[in-house]
Biopython code that builds the backbone (N, CA, C, O; Angstrom):
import numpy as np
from Bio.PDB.StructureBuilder import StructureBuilder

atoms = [
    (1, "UNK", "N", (-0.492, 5.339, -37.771)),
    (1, "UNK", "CA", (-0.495, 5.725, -36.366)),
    (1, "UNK", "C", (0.857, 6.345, -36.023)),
    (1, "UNK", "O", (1.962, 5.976, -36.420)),
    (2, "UNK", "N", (0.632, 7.101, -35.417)),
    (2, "UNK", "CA", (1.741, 7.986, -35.275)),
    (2, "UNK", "C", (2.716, 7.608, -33.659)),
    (2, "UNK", "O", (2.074, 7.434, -32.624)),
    (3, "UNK", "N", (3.877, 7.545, -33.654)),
    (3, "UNK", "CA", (4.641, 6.644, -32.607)),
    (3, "UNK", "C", (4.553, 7.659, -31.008)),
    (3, "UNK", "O", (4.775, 8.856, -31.188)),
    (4, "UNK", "N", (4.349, 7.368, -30.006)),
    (4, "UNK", "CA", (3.745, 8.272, -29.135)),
    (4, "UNK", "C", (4.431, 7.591, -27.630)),
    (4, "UNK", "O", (4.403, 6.366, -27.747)),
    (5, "UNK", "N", (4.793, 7.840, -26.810)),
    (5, "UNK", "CA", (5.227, 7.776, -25.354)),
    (5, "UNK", "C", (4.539, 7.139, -24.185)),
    (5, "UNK", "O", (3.814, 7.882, -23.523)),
    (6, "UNK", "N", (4.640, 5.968, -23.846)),
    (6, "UNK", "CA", (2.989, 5.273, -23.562)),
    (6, "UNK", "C", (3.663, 4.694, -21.729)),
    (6, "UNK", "O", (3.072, 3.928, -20.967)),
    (7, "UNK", "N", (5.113, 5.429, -21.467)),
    (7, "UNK", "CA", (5.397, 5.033, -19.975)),
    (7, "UNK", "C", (6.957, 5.177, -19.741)),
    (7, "UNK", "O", (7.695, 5.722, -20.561)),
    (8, "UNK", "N", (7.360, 4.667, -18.615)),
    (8, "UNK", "CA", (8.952, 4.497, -18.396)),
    (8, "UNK", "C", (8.837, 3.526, -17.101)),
    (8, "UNK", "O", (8.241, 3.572, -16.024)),
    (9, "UNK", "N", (10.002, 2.329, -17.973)),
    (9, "UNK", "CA", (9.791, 1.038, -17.140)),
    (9, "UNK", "C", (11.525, 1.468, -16.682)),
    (9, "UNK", "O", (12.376, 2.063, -17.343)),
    (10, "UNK", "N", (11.578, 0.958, -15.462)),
    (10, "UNK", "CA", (12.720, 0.807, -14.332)),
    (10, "UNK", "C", (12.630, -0.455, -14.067)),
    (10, "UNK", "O", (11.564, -1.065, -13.976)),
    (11, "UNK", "N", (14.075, -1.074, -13.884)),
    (11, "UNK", "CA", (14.043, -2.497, -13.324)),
    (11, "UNK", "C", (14.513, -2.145, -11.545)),
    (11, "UNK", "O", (15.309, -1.313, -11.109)),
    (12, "UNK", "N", (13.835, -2.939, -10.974)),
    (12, "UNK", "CA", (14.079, -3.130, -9.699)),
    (12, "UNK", "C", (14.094, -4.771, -9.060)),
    (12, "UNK", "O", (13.440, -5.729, -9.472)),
    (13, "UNK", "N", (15.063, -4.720, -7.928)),
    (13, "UNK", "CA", (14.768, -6.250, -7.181)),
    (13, "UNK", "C", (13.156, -6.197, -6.389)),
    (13, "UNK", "O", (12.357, -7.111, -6.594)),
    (14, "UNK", "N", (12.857, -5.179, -5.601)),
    (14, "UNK", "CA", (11.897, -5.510, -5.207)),
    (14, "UNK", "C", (10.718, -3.975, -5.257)),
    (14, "UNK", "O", (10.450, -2.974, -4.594)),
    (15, "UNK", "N", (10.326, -4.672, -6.520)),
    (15, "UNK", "CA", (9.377, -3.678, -6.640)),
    (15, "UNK", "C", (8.030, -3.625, -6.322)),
    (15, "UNK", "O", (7.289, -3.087, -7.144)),
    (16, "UNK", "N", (7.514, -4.114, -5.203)),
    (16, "UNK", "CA", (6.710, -3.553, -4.172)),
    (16, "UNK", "C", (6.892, -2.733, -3.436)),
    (16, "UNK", "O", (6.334, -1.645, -3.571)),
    (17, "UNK", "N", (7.769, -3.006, -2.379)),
    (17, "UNK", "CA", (8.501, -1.718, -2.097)),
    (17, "UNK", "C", (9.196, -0.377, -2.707)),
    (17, "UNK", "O", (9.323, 0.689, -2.105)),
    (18, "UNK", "N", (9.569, -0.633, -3.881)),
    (18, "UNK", "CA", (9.928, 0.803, -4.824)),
    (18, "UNK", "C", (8.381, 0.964, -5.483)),
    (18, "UNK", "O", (8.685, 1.698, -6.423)),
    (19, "UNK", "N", (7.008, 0.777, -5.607)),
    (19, "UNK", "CA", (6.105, 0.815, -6.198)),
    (19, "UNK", "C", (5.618, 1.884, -4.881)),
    (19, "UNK", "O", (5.435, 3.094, -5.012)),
    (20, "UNK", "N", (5.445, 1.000, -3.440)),
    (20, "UNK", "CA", (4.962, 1.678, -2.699)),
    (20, "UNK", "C", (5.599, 3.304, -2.598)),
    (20, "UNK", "O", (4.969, 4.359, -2.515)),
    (21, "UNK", "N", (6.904, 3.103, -2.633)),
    (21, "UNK", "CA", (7.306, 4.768, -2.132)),
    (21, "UNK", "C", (7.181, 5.670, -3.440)),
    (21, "UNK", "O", (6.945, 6.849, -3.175)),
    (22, "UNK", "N", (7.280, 5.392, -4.681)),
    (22, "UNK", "CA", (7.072, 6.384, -5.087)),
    (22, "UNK", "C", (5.306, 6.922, -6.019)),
    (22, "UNK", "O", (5.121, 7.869, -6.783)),
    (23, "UNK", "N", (4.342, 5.895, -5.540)),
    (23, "UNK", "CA", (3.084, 6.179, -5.153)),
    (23, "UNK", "C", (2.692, 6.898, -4.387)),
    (23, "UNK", "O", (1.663, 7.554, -4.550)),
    (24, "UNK", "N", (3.384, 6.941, -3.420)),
    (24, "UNK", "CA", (3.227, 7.819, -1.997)),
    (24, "UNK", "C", (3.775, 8.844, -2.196)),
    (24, "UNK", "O", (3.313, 9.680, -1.419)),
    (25, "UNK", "N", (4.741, 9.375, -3.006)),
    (25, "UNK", "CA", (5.374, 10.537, -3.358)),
    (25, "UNK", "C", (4.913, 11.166, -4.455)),
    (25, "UNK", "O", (5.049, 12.389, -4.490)),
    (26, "UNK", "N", (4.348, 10.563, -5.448)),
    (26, "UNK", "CA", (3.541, 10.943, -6.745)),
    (26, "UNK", "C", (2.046, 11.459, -6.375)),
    (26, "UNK", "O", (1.435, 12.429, -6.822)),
    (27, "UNK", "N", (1.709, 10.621, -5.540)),
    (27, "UNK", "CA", (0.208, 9.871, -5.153)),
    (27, "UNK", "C", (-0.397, 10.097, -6.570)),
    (27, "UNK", "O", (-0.996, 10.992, -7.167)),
    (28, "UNK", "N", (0.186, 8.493, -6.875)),
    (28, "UNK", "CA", (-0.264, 8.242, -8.101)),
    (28, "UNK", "C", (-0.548, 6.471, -7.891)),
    (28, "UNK", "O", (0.290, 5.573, -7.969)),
    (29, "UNK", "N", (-2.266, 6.346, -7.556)),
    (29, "UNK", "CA", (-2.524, 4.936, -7.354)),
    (29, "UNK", "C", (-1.912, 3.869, -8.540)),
    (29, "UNK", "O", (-1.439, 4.187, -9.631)),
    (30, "UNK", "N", (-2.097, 2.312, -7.891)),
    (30, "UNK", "CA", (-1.603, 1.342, -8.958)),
    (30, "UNK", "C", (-2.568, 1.207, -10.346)),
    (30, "UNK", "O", (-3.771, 1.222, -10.084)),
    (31, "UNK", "N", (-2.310, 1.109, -11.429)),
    (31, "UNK", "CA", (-3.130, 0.372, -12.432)),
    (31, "UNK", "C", (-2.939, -0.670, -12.748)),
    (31, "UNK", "O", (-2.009, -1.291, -12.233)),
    (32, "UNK", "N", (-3.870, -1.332, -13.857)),
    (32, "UNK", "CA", (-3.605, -2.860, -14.538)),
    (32, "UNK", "C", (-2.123, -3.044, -14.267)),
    (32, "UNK", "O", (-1.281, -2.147, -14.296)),
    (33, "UNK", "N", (-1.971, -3.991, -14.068)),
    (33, "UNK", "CA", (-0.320, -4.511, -14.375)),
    (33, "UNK", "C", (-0.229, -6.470, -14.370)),
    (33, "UNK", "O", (-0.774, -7.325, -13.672)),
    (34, "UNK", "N", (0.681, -6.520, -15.448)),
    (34, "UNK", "CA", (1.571, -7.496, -15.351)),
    (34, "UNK", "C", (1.766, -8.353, -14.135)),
    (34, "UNK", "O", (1.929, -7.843, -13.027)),
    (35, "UNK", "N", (1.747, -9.901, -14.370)),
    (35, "UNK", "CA", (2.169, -10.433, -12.888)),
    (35, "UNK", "C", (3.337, -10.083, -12.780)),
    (35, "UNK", "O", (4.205, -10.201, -13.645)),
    (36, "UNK", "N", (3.512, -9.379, -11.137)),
    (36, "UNK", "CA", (4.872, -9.624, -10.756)),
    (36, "UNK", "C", (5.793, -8.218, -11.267)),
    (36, "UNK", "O", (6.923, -7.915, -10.884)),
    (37, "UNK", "N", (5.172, -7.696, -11.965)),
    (37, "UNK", "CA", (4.749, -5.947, -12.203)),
    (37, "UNK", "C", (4.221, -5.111, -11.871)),
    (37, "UNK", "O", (3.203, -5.463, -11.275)),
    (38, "UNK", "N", (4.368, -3.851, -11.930)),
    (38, "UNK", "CA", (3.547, -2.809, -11.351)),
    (38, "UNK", "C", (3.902, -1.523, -11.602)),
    (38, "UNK", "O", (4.881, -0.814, -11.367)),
    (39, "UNK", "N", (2.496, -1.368, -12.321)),
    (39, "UNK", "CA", (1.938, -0.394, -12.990)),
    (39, "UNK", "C", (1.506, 0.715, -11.577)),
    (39, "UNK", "O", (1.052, 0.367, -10.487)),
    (40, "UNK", "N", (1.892, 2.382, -12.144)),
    (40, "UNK", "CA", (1.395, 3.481, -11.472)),
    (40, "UNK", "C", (0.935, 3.618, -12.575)),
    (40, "UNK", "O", (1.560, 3.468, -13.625)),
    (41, "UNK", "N", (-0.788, 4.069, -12.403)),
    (41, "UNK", "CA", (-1.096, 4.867, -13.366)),
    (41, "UNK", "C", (-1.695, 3.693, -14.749)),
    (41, "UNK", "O", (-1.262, 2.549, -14.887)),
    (42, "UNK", "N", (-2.528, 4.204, -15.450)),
    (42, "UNK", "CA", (-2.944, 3.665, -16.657)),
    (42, "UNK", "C", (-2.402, 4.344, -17.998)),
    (42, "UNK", "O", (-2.176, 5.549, -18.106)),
    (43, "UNK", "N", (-2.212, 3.312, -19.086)),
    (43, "UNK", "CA", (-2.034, 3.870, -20.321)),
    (43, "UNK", "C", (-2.558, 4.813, -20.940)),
    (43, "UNK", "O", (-1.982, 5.395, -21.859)),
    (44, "UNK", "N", (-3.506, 5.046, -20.605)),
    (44, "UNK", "CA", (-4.951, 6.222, -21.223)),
    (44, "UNK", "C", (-4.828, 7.572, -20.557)),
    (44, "UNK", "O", (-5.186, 8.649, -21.035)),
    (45, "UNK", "N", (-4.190, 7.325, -19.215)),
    (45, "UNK", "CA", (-4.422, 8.922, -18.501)),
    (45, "UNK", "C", (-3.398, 9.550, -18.875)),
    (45, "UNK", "O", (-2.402, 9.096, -19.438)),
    (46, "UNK", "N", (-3.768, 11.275, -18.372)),
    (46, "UNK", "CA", (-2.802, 12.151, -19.157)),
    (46, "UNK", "C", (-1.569, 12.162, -18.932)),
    (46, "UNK", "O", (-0.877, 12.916, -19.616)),
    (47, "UNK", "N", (-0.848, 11.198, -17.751)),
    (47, "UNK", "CA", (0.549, 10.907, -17.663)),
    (47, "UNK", "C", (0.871, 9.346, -17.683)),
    (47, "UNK", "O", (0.622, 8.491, -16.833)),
    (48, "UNK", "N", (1.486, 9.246, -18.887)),
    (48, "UNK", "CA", (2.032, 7.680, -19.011)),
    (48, "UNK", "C", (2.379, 7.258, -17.633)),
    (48, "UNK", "O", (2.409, 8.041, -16.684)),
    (49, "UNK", "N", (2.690, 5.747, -17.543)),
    (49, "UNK", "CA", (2.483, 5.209, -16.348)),
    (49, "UNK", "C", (3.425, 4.420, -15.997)),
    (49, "UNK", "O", (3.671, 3.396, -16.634)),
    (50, "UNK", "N", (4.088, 4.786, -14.933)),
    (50, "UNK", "CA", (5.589, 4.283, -14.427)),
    (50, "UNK", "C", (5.626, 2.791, -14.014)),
    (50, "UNK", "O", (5.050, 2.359, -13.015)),
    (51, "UNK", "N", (6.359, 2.040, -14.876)),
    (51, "UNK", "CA", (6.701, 0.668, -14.607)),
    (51, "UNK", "C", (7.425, 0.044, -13.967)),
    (51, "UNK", "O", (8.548, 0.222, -14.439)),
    (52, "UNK", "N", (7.479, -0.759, -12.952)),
    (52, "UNK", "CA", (8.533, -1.611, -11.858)),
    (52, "UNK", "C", (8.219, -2.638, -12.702)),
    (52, "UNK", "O", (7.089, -3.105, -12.849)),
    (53, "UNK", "N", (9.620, -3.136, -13.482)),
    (53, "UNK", "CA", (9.609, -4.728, -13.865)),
    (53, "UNK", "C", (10.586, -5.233, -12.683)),
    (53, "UNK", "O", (11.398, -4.528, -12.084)),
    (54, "UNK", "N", (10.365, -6.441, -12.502)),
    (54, "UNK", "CA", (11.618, -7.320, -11.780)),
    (54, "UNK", "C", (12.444, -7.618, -12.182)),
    (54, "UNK", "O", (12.269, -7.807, -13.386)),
    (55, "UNK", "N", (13.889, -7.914, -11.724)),
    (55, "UNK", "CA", (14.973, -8.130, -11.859)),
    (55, "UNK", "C", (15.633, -8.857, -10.739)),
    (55, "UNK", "O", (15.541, -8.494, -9.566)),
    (56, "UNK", "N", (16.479, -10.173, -11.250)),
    (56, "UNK", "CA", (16.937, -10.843, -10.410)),
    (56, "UNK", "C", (18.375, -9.870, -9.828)),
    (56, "UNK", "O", (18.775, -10.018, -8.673)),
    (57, "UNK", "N", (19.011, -8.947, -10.741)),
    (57, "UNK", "CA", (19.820, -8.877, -10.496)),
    (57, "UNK", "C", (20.516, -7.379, -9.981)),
    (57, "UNK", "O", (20.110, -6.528, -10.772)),
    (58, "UNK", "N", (21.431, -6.737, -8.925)),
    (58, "UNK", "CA", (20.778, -5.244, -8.476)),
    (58, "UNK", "C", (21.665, -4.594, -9.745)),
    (58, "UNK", "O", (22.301, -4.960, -10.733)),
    (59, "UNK", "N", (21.227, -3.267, -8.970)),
    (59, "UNK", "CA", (21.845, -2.250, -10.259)),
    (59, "UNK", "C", (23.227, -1.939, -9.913)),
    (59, "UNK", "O", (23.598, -2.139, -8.756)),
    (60, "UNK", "N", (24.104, -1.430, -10.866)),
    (60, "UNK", "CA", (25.446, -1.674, -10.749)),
    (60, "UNK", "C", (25.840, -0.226, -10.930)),
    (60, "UNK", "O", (26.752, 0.236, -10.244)),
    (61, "UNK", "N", (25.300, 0.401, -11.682)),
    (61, "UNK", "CA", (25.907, 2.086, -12.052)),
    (61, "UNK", "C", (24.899, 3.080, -12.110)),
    (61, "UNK", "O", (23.737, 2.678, -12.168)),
    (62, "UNK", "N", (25.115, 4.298, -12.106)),
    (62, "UNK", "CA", (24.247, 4.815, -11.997)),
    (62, "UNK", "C", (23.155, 4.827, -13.421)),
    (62, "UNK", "O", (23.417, 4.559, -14.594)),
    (63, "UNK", "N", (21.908, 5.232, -12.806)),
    (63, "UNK", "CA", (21.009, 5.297, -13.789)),
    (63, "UNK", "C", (20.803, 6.274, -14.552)),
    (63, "UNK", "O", (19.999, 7.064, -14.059)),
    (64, "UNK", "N", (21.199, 6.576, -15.589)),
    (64, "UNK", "CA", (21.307, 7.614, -16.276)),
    (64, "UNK", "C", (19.966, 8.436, -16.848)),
    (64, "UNK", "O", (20.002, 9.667, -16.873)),
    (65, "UNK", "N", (19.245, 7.994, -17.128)),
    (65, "UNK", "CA", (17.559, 8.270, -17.462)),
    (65, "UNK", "C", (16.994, 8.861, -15.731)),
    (65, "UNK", "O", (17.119, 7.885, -14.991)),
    (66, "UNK", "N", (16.627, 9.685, -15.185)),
    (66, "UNK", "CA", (16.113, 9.683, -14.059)),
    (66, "UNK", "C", (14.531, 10.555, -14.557)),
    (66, "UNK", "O", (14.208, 10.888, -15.697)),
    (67, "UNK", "N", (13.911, 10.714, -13.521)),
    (67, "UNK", "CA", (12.661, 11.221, -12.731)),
    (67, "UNK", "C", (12.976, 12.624, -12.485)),
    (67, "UNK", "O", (14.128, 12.880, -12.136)),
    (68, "UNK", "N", (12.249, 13.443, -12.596)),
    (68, "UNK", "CA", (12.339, 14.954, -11.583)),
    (68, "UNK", "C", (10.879, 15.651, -11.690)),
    (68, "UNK", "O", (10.152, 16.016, -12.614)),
    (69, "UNK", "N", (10.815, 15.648, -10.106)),
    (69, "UNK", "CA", (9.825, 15.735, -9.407)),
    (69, "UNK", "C", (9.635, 17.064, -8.490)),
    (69, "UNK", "O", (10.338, 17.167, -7.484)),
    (70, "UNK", "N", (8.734, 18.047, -8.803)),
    (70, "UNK", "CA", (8.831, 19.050, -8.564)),
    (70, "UNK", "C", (8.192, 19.071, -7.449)),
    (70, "UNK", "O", (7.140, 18.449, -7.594)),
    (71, "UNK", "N", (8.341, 19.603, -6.089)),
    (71, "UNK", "CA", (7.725, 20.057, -4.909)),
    (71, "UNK", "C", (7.235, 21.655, -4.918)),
    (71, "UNK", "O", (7.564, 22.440, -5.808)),
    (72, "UNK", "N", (6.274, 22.052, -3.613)),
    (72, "UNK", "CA", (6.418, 23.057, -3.292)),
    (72, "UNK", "C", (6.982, 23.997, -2.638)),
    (72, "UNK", "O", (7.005, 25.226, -2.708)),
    (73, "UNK", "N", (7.531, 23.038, -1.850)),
    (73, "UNK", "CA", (8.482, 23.541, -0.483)),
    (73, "UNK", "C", (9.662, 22.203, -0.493)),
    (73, "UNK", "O", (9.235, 21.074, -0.255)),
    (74, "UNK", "N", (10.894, 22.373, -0.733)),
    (74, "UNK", "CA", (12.118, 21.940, -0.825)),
    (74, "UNK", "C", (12.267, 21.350, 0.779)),
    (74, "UNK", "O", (12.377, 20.130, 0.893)),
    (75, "UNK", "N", (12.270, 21.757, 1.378)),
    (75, "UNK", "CA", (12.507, 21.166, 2.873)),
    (75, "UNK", "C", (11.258, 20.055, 3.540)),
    (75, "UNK", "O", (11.533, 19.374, 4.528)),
    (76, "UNK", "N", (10.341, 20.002, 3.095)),
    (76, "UNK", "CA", (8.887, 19.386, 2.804)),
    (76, "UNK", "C", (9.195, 18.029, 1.762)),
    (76, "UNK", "O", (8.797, 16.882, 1.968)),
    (77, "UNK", "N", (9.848, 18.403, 0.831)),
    (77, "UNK", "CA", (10.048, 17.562, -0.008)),
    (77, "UNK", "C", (11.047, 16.796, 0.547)),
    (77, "UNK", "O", (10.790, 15.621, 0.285)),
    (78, "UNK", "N", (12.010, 16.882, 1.155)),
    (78, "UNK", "CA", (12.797, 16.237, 1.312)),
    (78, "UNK", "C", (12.850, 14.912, 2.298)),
    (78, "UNK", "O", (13.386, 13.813, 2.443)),
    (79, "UNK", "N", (11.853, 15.873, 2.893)),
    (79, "UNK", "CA", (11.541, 15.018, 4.687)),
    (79, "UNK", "C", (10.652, 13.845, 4.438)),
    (79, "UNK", "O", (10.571, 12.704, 4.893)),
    (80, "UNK", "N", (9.785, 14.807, 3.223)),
    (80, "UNK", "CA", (8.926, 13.479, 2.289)),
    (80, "UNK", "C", (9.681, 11.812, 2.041)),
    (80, "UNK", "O", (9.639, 10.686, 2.537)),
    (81, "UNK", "N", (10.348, 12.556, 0.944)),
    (81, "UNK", "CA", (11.493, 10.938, 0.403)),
    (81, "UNK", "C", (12.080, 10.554, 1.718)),
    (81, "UNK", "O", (11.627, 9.495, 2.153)),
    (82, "UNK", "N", (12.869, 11.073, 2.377)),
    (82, "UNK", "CA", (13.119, 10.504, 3.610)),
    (82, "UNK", "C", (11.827, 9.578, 4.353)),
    (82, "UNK", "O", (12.033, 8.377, 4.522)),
    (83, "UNK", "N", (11.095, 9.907, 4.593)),
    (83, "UNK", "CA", (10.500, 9.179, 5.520)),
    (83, "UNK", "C", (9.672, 8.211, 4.621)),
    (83, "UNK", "O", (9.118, 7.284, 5.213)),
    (84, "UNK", "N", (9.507, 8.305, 3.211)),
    (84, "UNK", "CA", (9.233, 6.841, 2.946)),
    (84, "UNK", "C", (10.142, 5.980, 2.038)),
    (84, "UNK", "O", (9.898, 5.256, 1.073)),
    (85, "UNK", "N", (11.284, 6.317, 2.695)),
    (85, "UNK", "CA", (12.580, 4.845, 2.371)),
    (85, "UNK", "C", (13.648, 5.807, 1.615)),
    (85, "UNK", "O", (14.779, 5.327, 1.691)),
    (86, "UNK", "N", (13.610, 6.685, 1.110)),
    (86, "UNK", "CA", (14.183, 7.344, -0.019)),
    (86, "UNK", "C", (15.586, 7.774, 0.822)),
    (86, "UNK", "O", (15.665, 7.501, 2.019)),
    (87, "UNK", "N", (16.701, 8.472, 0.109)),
    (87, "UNK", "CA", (18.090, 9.011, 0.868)),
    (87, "UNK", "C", (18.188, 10.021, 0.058)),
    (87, "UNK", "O", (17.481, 10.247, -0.923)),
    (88, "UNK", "N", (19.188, 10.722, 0.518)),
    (88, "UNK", "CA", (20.048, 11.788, 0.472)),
    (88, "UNK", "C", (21.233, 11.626, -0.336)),
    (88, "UNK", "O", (21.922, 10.700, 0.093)),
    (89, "UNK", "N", (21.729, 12.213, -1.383)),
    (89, "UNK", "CA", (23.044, 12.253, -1.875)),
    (89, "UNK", "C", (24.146, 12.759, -1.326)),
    (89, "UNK", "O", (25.252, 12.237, -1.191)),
    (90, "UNK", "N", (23.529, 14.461, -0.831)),
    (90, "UNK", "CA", (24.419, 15.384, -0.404)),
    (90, "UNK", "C", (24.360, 16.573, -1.616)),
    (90, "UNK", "O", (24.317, 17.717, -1.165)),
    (91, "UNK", "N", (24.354, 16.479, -2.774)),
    (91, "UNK", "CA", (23.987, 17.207, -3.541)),
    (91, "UNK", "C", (23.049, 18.138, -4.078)),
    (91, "UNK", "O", (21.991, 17.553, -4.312)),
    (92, "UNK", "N", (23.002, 19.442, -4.392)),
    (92, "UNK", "CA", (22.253, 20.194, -4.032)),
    (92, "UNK", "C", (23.037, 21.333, -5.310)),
    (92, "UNK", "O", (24.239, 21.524, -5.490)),
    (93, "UNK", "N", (21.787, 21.978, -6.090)),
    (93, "UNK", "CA", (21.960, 23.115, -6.679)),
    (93, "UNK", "C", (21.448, 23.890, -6.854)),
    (93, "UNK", "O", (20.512, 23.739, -7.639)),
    (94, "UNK", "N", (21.666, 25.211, -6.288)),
    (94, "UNK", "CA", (20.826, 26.114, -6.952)),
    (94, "UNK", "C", (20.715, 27.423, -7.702)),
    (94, "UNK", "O", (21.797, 28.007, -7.757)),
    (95, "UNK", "N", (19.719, 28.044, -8.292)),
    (95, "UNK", "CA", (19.869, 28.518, -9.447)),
    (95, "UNK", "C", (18.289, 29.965, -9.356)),
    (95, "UNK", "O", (17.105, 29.755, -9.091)),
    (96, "UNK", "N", (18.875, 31.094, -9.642)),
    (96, "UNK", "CA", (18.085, 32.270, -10.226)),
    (96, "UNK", "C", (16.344, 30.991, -9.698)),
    (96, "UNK", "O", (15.791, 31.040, -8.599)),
    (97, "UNK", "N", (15.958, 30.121, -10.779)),
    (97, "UNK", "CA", (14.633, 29.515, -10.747)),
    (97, "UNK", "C", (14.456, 28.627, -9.780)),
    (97, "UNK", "O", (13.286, 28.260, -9.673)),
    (98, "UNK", "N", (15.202, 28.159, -9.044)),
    (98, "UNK", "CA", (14.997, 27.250, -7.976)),
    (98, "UNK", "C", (16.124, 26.405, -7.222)),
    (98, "UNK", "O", (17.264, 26.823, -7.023)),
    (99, "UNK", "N", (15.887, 25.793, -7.032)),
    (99, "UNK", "CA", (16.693, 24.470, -6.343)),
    (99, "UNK", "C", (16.421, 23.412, -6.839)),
    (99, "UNK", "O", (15.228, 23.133, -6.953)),
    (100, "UNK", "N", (17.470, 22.441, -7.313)),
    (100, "UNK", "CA", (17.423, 21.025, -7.442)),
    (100, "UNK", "C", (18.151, 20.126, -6.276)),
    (100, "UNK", "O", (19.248, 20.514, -5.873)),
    (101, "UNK", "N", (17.744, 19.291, -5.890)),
    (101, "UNK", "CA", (18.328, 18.331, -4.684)),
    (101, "UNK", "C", (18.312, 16.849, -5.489)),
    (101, "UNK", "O", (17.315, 16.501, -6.120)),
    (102, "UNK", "N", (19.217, 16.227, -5.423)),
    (102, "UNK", "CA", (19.503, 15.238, -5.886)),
    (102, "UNK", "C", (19.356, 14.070, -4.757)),
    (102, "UNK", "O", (20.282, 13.937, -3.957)),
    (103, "UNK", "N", (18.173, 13.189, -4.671)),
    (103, "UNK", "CA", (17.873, 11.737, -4.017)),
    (103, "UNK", "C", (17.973, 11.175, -4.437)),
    (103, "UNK", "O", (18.199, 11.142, -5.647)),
    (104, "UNK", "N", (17.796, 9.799, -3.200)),
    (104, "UNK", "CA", (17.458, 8.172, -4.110)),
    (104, "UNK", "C", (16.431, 7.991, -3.416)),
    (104, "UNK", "O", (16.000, 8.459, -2.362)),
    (105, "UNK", "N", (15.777, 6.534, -4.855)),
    (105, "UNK", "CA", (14.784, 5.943, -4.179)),
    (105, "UNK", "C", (14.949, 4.797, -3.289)),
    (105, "UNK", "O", (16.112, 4.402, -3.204)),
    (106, "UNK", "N", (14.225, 4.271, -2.720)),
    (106, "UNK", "CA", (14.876, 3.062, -1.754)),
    (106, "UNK", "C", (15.867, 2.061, -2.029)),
    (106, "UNK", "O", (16.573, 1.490, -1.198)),
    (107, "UNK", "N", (15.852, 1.869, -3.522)),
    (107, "UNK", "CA", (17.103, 0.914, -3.908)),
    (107, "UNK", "C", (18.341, 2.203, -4.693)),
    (107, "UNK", "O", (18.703, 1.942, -5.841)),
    (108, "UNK", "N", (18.606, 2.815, -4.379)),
    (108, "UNK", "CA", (19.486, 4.293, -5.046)),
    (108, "UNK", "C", (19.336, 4.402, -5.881)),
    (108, "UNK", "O", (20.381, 4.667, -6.474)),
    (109, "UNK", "N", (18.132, 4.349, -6.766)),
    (109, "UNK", "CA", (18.306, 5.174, -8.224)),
    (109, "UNK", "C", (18.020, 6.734, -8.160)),
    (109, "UNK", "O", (16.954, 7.221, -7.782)),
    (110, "UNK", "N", (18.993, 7.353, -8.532)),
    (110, "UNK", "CA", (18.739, 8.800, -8.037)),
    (110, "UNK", "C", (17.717, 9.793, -9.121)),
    (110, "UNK", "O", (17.504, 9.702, -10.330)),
    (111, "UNK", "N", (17.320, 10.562, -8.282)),
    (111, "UNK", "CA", (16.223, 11.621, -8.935)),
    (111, "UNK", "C", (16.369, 12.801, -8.490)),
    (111, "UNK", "O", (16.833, 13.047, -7.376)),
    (112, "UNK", "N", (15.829, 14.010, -9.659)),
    (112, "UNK", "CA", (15.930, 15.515, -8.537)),
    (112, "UNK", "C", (14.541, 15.270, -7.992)),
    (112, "UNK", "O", (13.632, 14.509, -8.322)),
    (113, "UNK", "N", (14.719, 16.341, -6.872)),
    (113, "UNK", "CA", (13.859, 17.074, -6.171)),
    (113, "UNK", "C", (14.189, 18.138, -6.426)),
    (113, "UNK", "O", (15.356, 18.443, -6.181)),
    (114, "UNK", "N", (13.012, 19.418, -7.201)),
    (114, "UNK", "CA", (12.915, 20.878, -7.121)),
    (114, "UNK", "C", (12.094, 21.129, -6.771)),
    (114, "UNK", "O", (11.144, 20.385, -6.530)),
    (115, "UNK", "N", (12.198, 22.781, -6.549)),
    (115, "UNK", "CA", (11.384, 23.657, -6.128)),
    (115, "UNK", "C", (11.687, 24.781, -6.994)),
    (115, "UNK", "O", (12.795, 25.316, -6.959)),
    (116, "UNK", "N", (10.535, 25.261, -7.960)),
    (116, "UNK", "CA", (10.868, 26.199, -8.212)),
    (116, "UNK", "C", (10.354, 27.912, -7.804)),
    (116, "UNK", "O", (9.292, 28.042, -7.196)),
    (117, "UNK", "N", (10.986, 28.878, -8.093)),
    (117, "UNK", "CA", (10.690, 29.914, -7.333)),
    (117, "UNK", "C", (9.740, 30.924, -7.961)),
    (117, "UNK", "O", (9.402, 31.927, -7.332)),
]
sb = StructureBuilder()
sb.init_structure("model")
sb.init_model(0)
sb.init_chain("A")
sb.init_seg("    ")
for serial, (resi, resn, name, xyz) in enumerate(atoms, 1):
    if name == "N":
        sb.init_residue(resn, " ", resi, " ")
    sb.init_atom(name, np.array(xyz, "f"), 0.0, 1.0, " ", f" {name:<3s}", serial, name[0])
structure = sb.get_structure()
C-alpha cells in the first residue's frame, strides 16, 4: 500500500468553536469523529478532512504549517472571517496573480486569504 495524505490535525483549546468557524468558511459539514474531536469532512472524500484535537494547553508561537483558502472576491472574504470570530493581521500582499491577506482563526492561528486574478 502505498503511503497517501488522509487529513491535517490542529490542536486547539476549544475546538467547537474553531470547528464551527471554519465549517462556515469552508462549508465543509462535520464527519465521524473522535470523542471530544472533530472531524470536517470524511476520510474517503476527495479532500482529506481537517482535525480539531484538544489541548489543555494554548498555543505559544506561531504556527508554521497553515491553511490557504482561496476566495472570490478579497473584500467578501474578509468580512467573511471577520464576522465568524476570525481577525485581521494587517498584512497583505500583492502580486501580478492576486492578493494574499494574512488572518486568524478565532484562537490566532494564522492563514492566507486569496484571491486570485
Amino acid at each position: 500500500m502505498a503511503n497517501r495524505w488522509v487529513g491535517v490535525t490542529v490542536d486547539y483549546l476549544d475546538v467547537e468553536r474553531v470547528a464551527a468557524f471554519w465549517s462556515a468558511l469552508l462549508d465543509r459539514p462535520r464527519g465521524p469523529s473522535m470523542p471530544g474531536w472533530i472531524y470536517l469532512g470524511h476520510v474517503d472524500d476527495a479532500q482529506p478532512p481537517l482535525v480539531f484535537q484538544p489541548v489543555p494547553e494554548p498555543r505559544r508561537d506561531k504556527v508554521r504549517p497553515h491553511l490557504d483558502v482561496v476566495v472570490d472576491d478579497i473584500t467578501t472574504g474578509i468580512a467573511q472571517v471577520l464576522a465568524l470570530g476570525g481577525g485581521e493581521t494587517g498584512e497583505r500582499h500583492e502580486y501580478e496573480e492576486g492578493v494574499v491577506v494574512i488572518m486568524t482563526d478565532p484562537e490566532g492561528h494564522e492563514f492566507c486569504l486569496s484571491q486570485f486574478y
